[in-house]
C-alpha positions as CSV (number, residue, x, y, z in Angstrom):
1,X,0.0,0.0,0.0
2,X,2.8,2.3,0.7
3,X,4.4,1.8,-2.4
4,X,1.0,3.8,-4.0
5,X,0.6,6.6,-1.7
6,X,3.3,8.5,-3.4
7,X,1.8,8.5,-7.1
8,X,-1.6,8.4,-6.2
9,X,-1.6,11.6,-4.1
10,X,1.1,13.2,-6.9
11,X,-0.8,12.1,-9.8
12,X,-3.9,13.7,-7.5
13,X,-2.5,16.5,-7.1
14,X,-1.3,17.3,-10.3
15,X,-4.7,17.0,-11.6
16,X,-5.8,19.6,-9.4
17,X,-2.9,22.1,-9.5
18,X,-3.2,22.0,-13.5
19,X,-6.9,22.8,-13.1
20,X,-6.5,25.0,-10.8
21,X,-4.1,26.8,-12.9
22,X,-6.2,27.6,-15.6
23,X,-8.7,29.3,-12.9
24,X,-6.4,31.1,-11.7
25,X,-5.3,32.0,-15.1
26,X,-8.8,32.8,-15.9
27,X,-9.3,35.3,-12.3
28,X,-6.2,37.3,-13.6
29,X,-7.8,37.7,-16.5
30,X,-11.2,38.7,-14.3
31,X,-8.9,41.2,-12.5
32,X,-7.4,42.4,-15.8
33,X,-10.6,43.3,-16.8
34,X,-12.0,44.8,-13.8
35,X,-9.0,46.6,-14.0
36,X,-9.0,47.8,-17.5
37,X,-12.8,48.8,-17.3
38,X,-12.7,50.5,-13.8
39,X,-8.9,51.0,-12.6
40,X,-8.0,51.4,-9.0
41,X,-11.3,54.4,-8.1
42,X,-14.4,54.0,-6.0
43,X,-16.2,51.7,-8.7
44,X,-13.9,48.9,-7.8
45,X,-13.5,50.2,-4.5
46,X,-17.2,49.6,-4.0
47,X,-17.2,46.6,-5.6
48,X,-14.2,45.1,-3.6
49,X,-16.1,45.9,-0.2
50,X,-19.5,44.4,-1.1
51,X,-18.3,41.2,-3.1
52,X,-15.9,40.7,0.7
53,X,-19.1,40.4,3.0
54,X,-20.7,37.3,1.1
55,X,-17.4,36.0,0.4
56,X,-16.6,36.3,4.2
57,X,-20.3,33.9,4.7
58,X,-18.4,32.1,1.9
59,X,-15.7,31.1,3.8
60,X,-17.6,30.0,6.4
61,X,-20.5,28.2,5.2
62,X,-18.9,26.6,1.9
63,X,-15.3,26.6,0.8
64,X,-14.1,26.9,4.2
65,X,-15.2,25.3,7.3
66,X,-18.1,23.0,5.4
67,X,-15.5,21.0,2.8
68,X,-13.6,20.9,5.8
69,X,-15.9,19.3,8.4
70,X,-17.9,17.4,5.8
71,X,-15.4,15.8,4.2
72,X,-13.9,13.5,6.8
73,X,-17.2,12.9,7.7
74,X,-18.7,11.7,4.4
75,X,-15.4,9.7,4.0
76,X,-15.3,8.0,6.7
77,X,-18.9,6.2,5.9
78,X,-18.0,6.1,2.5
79,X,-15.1,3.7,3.8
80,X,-17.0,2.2,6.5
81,X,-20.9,1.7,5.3
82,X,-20.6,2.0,1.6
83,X,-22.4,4.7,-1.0
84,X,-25.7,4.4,-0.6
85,X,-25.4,5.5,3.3
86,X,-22.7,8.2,2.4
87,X,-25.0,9.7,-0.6
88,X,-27.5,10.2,2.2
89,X,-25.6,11.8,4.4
90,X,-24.7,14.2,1.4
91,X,-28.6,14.6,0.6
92,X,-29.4,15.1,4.0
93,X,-26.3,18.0,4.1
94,X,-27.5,19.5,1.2
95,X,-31.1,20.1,2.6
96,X,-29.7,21.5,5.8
97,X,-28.2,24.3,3.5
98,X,-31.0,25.0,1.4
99,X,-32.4,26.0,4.5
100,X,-29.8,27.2,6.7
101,X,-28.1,29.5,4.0
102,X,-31.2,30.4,2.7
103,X,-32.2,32.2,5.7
104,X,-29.1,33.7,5.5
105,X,-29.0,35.1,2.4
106,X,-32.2,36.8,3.2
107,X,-31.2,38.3,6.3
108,X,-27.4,39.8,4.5
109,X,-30.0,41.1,2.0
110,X,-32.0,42.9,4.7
111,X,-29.3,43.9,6.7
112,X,-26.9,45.0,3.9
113,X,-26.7,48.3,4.7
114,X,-25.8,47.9,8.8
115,X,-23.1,45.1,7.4
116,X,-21.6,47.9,4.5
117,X,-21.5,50.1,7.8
118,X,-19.9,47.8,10.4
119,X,-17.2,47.1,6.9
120,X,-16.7,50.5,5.2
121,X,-17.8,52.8,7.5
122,X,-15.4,55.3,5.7
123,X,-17.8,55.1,2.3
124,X,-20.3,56.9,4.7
125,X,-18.1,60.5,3.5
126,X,-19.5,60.3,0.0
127,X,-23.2,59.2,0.1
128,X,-23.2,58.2,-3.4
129,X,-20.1,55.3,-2.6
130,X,-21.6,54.1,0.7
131,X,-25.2,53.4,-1.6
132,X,-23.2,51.9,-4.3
133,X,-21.7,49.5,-2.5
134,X,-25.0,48.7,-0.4
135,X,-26.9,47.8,-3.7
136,X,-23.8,45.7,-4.7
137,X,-23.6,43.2,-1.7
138,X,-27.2,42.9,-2.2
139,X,-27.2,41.4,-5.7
140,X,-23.7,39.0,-4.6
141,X,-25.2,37.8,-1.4
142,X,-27.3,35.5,-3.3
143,X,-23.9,33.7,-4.4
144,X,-23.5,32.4,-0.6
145,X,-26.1,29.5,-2.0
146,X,-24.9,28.8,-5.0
147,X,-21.2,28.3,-3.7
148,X,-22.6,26.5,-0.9
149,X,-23.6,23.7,-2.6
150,X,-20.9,23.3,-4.8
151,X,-18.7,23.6,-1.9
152,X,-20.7,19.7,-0.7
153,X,-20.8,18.6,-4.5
154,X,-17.1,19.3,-4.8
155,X,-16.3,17.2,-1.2
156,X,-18.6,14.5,-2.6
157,X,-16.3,14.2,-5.7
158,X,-13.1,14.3,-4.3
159,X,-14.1,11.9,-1.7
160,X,-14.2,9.0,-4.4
161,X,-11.3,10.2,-6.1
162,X,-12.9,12.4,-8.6
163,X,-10.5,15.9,-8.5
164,X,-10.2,17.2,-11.7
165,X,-14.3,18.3,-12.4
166,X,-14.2,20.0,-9.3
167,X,-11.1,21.8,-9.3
168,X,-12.0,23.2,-12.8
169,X,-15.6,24.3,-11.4
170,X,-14.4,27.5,-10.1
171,X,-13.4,28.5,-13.4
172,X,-16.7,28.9,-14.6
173,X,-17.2,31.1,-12.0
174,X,-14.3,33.3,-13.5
175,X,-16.1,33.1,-16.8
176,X,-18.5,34.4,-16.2
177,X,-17.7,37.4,-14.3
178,X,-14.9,38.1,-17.2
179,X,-17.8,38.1,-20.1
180,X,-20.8,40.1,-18.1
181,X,-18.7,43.1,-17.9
182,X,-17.3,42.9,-21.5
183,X,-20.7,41.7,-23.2
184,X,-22.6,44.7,-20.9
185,X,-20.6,47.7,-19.8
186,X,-22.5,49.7,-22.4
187,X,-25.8,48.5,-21.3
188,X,-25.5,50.2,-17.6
189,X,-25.4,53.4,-16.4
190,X,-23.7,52.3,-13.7
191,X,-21.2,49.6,-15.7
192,X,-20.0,47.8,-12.0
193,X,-23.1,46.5,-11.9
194,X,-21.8,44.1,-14.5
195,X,-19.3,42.7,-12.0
196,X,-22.3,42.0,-9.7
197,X,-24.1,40.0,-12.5
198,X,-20.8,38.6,-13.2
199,X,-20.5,37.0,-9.8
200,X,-24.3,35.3,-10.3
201,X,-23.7,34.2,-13.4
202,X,-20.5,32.3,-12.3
203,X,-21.9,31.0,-9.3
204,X,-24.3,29.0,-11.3
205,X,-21.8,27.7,-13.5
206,X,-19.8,26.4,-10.7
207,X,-22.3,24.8,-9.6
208,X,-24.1,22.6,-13.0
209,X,-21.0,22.0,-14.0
210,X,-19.9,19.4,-11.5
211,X,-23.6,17.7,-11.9
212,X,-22.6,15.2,-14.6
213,X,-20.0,13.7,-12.2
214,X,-22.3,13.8,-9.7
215,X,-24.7,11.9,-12.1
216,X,-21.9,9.4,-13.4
217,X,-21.2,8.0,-9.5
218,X,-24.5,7.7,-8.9
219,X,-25.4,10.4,-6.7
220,X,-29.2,11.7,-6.5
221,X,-30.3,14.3,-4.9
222,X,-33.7,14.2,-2.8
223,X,-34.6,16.9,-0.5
224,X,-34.8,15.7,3.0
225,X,-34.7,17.7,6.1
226,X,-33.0,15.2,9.2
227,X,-31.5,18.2,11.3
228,X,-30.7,15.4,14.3
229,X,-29.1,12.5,12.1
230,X,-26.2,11.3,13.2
231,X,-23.7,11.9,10.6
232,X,-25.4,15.7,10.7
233,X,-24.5,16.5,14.3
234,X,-21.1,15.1,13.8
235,X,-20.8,17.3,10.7
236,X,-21.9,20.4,13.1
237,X,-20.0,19.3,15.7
238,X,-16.5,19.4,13.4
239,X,-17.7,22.8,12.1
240,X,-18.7,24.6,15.0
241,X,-15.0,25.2,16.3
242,X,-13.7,25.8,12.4
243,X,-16.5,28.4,11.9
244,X,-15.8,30.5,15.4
245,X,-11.9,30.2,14.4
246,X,-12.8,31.5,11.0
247,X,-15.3,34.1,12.0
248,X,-12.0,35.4,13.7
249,X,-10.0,35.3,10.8
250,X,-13.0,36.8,8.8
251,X,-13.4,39.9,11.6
252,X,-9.9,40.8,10.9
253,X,-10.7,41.1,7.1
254,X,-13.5,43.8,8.3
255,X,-11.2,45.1,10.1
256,X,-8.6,45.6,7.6
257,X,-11.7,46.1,4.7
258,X,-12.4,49.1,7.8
259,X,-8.9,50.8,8.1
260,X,-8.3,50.6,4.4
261,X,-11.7,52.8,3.9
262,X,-10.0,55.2,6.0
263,X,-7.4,55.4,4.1
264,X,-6.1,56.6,1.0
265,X,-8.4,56.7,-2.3
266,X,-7.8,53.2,-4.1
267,X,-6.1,51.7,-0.8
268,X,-8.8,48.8,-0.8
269,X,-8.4,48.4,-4.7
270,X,-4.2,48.4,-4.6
271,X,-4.8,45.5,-1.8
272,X,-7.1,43.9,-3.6
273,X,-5.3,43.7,-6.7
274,X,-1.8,42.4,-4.7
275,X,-4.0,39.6,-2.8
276,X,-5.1,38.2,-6.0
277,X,-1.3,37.8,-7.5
278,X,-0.7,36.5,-4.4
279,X,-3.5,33.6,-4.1
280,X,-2.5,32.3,-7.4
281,X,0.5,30.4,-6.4
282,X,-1.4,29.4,-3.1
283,X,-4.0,28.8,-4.8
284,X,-2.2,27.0,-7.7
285,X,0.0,24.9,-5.4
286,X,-1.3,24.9,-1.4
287,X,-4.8,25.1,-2.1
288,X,-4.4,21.7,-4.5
289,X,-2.4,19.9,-2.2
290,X,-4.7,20.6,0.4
291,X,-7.6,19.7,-1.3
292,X,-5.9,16.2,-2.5
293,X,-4.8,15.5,1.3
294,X,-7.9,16.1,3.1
295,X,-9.9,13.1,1.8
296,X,-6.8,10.8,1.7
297,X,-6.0,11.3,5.0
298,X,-9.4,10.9,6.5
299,X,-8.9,7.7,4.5
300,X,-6.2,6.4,6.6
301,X,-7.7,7.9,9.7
302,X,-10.3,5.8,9.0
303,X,-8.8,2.9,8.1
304,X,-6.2,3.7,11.4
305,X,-3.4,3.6,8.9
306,X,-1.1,5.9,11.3
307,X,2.3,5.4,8.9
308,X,0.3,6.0,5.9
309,X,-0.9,9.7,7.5
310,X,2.4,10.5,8.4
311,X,3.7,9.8,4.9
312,X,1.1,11.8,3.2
313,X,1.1,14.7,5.3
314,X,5.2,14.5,4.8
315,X,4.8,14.5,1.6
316,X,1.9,17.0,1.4
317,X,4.2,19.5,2.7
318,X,6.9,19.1,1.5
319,X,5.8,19.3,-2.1
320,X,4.0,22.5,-1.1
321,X,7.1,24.1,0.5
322,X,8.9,23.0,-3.1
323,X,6.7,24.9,-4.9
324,X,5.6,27.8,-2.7
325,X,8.9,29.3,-1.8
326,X,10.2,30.2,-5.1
327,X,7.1,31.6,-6.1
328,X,6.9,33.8,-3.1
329,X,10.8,35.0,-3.6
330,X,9.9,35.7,-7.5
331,X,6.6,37.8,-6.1
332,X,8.9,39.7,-3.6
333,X,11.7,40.6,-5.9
334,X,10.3,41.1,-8.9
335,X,6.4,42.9,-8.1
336,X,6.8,46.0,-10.1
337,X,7.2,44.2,-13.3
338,X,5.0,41.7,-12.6
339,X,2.2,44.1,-11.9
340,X,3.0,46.3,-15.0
341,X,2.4,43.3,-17.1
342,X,-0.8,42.2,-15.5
343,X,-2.8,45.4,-14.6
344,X,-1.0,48.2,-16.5
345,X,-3.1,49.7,-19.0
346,X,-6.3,51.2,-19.7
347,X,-7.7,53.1,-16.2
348,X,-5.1,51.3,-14.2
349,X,-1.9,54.0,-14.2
350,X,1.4,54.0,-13.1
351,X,0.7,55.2,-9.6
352,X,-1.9,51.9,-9.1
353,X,1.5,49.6,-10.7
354,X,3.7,51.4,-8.0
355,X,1.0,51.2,-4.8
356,X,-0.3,47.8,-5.9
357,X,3.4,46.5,-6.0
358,X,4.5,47.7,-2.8
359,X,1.7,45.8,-1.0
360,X,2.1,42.7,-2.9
361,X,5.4,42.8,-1.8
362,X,4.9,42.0,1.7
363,X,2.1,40.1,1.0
364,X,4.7,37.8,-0.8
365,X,7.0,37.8,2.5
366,X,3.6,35.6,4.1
367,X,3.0,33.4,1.2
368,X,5.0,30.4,3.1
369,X,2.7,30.6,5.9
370,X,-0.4,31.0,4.0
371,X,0.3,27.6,2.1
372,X,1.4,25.8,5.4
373,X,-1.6,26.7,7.3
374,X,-3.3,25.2,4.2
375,X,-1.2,22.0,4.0
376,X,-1.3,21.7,7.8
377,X,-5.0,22.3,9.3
378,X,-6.0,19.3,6.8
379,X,-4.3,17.1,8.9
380,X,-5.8,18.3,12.2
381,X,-9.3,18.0,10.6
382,X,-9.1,14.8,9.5
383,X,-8.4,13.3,13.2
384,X,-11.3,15.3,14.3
385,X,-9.7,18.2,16.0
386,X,-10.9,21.5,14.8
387,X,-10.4,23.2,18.2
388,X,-6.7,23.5,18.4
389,X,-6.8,25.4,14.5
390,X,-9.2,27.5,16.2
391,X,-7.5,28.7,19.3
392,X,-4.6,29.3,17.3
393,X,-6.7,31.3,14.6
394,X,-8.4,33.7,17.2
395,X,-4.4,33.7,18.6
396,X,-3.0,34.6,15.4
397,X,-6.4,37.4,14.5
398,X,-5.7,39.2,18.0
399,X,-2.1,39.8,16.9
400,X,-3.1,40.9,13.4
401,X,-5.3,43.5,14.5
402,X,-2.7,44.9,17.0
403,X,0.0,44.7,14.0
404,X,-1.9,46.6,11.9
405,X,-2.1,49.6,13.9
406,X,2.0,49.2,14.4
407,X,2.3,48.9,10.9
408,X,0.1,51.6,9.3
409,X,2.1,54.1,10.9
410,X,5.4,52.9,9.0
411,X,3.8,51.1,5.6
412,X,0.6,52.8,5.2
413,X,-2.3,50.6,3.2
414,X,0.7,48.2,2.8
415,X,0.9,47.4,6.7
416,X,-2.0,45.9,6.4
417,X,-0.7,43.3,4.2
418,X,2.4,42.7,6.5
419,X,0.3,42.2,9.4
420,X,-1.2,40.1,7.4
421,X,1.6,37.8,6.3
422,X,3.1,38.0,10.0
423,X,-0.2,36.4,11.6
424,X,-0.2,33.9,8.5
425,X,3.4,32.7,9.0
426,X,2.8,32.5,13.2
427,X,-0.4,30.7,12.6
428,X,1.5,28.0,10.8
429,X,4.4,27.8,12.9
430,X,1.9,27.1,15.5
431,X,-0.1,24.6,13.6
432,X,3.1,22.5,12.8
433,X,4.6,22.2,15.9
434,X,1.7,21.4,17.8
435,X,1.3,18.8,15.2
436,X,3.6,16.5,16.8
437,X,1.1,15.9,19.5
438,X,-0.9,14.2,17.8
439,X,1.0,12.9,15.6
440,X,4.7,12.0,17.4
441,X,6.6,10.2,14.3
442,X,6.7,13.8,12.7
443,X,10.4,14.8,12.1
444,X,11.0,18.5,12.3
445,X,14.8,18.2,11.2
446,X,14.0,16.8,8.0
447,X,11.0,19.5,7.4
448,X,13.0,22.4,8.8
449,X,15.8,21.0,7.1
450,X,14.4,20.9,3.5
451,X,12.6,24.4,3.9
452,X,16.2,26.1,4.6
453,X,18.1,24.8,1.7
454,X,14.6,25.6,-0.6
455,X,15.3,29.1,1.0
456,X,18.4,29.7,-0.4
457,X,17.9,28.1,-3.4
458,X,15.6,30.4,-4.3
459,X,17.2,33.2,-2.8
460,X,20.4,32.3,-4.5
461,X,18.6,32.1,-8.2
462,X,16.7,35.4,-7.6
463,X,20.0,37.3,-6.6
464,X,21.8,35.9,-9.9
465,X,18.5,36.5,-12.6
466,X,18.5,39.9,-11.0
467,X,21.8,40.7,-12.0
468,X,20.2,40.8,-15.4
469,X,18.9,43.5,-16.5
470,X,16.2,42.5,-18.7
471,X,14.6,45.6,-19.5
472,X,17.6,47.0,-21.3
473,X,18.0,43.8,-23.5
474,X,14.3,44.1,-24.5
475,X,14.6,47.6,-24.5
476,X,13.1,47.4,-28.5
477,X,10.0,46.6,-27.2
478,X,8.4,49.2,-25.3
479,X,4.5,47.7,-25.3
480,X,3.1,44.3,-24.0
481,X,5.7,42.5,-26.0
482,X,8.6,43.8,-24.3
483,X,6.5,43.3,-20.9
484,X,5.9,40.0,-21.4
485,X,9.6,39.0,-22.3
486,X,11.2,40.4,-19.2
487,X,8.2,38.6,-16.9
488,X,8.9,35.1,-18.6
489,X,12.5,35.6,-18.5
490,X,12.6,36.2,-14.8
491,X,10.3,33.2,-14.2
492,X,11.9,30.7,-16.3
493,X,15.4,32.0,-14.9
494,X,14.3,31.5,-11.5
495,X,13.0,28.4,-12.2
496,X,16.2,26.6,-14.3
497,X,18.4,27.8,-11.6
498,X,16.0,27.0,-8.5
499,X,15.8,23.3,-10.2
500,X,19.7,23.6,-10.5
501,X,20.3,24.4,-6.8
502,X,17.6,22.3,-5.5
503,X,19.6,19.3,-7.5
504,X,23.0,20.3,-5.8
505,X,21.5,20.5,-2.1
506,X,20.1,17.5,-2.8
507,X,16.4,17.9,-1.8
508,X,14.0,14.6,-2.7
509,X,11.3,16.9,-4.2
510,X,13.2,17.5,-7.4
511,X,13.0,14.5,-8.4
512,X,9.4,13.9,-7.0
513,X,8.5,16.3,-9.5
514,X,10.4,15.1,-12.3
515,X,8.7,11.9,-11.9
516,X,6.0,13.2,-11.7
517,X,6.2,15.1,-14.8
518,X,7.3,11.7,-16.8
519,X,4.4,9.4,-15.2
520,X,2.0,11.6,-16.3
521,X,3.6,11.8,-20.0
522,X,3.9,8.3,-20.1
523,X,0.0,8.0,-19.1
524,X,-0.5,10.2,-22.0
């Protein structure tokens, strides 16, 4: 059996991260456009603080803590009492969020205003902004359903090995909110209303897509409404915790959503902008490996194959760490042209490349602990511990909220962002070394180990490719072309000579990936 783990959760993984990829690919492009219609001003200003509050419910009802506590749950009778009892459980989830969210939903509409006050209360200078952005979360708040179920349809999936569907759901999503604005800026008077239609459009997409799966393993869904089954209060029992260490987490993000509104015109939007170059390596490489480990290790938890979790979660991390750290150095050192590429043209000026930069640069410094946390919490879940990623999320929150008031002072908008990545990075040191607890045949010299010599491999390749200065050989092409041609340089670079290095200090996850890389050519 151990002679599989390796290639199944690889091969799993790969799956995802390539899917994932293209989604991420595809929410550039979303941000691209959103930049290029509306720039860095008080359209997406208003946009950015109304899509946040149902994406905060998000977090917490579907992508976050549900997937999460269902998972383990659903897997573990899937394992122990077959299909038929698991697809009920699933039926029986679904119902309880028909209802649940539903009521919601209804309630953020109603209250939309008090929850745009409690978030932006700096909007409340310029009437016009603070209504703006009050009719905006009222339209996206309906999206909290839609992602809600495909949040259970994706852990259905992924708990019979079925990845790749659900991993490429989200991209409809991104389609969607790419095509309203371009198909109907001209149609509105107020053209960020298209972003708002955008967002329903693409939560129903995420959603049918992954329907045909569901149809191919045999799941049907009939509404049934079982609020004290079993597998239900187990489900709430796992989520309660991850919800109240989330609804920390998601305070501090009002709280930063908050200061930013106080700030500078376009603070919100610069922030906004550097996030989302942020989450695509996370979300490219953490997020995938996360969402590949979850269900295999409630596998082995279930099946009380101790070595097997060990190995997984070794591996899990490891692979993450591989691919996170260069990624992070490349975002760090190299922002300004990055951002220039991506954003740079239309309403989005020079000043937004410059502001937008600066915070993505120490938004970069957290990227490592982002991923970990991602990689790590996984494993807590699927023993059935969601308290002890709670404490140390409220932990973690408490310090980012006094951070940012340190930081503001020195950084500006940008401190919010280092706050930010310094809670992220404590969280995960927290997270891992607690681990051992539970699980005592961890090894922190081999992890702590690894992670150094990744360090200054990557380190090492970014000092050397930024030697070069690439502008001045492409200095022939002054538009996209040229832009493009110094970004790919600097990322292939980085990545010949981070292979290079990683070879000479002879870490195991270069030639993980390398065989990796042939198995699924050979598959081919």
């Amino acid at each position: 059996m151990g002679k599989h783990t390796e290639p199944t959760l690889a091969s799993s993984a790969t799956k995802v991260s390539s899917a994932t990829a293209l989604s991420r690919v595809l929410g550039l492009v979303r941000e691209q456009v959103m930049a290029y219609f509306f720039g860095a001003g008080m359209a997406t200003d208003c946009f950015v603080a109304a899509f946040r509050i149902p994406n905060l419910f998000r977090d917490l009802f579907a992508e976050g803590a549900l997937s999460s506590a269902f998972i383990p749950v659903f897997k573990e009778k899937l394992v122990k009492e077959g299909k038929e009892e698991a697809f009920r459980l699933a039926a029986l989830t679904i119902s309880a969020l028909l209802l649940i969210v539903g009521i919601v939903v209804a309630l953020g509409i109603l209250f939309s205003p008090q929850l745009v006050f409690i978030s932006a209360k700096g909007f409340l200078t310029n009437p016009a902004k603070f209504e703006l952005t009050i009719n905006l979360t009222r339209i996206m708040f309906i999206y909290l359903l839609m992602v809600s179920i495909s949040a259970v349809f994706m852990g259905i999936l992924n708990s019979v090995g079925k990845f790749g569907i659900p991993a490429l759901s989200p991209a409809l999503f991104n389609i969607g909110m790419i095509l309203s604005p371009v198909i109907l800026y001209n149609y509105f008077d107020i053209p960020i209303y298209t972003m708002a239609l955008g967002v329903l459009v693409g939560g129903i997409g995420q959603m049918v897509f992954q329907i045909p799966s569901l149809l191919n393993i045999g799941f049907r869904f009939k509404f049934s409404l079982k609020l004290a089954d079993k597998g239900i209060r187990r489900i709430v029992r796992l989520i309660a915790p991850m919800i109240l260490g989330l609804s920390a987490s998601r305070i501090n993000i009002l709280v930063n959503t908050l200061l930013a509104s106080l700030l500078i015109e376009g603070a919100m939007s610069y922030l906004n902008f550097a996030y989302r170059l942020m989450h695509f390596p996370l979300g490219v490489f953490a997020v995938a490996v996360g969402t590949v480990a979850l269900p295999k290790l409630s596998g082995e938890v279930a099946r009380n194959q101790i070595d097997q979790l060990v190995k997984i979660f070794n591996e899990s991390l490891s692979l993450t760490m591989f691919l996170v750290i260069p990624s992070a150095v490349y975002l760090a050192g190299f922002s300004d042209d990055l951002v220039r590429l991506i954003y740079e043209r239309g309403a989005f000026g020079a000043e937004a490349t410059s502001n937008t930069s600066f915070a993505l640069f120490f938004y970069a410094l957290g990227l490592i602990g982002f991923a970990g946390v991602r990689v790590t919490a996984p494993a807590y879940y699927a023993m059935g511990d969601a308290k002890r990623p709670m404490q140390y999320s409220i932990f973690t929150v408490a310090l980012n909220l006094g951070l940012n008031f340190a930081f503001i002072p020195i950084w500006g908008f940008a401190g919010l962002a280092m706050a930010t990545s310094v809670a992220g990075i404590l969280n995960f040191a927290l997270l891992l070394f607690n681990l051992k607890k539970k699980i005592p045949d961890l090894r922190f010299f081999t992890v702590f180990s690894g992670l150094i010599r990744m360090i200054f491999a990557a380190v090492t390749s970014y000092y050397i490719i930024n030697v070069i200065d690439f502008s001045a050989i492409y200095f022939n092409f002054d538009g996209i072309t040229g832009k493009m041609l110094i970004v790919a340089c600097q990322i292939f670079g980085i990545g010949i000579l981070y292979l290079i290095f990683s070879k000479i200090l002879q870490l195991d996850e270069t030639n993980r990936l390398f065989r990796m890389i042939f198995r699924k050519h050979k598959s081919v």
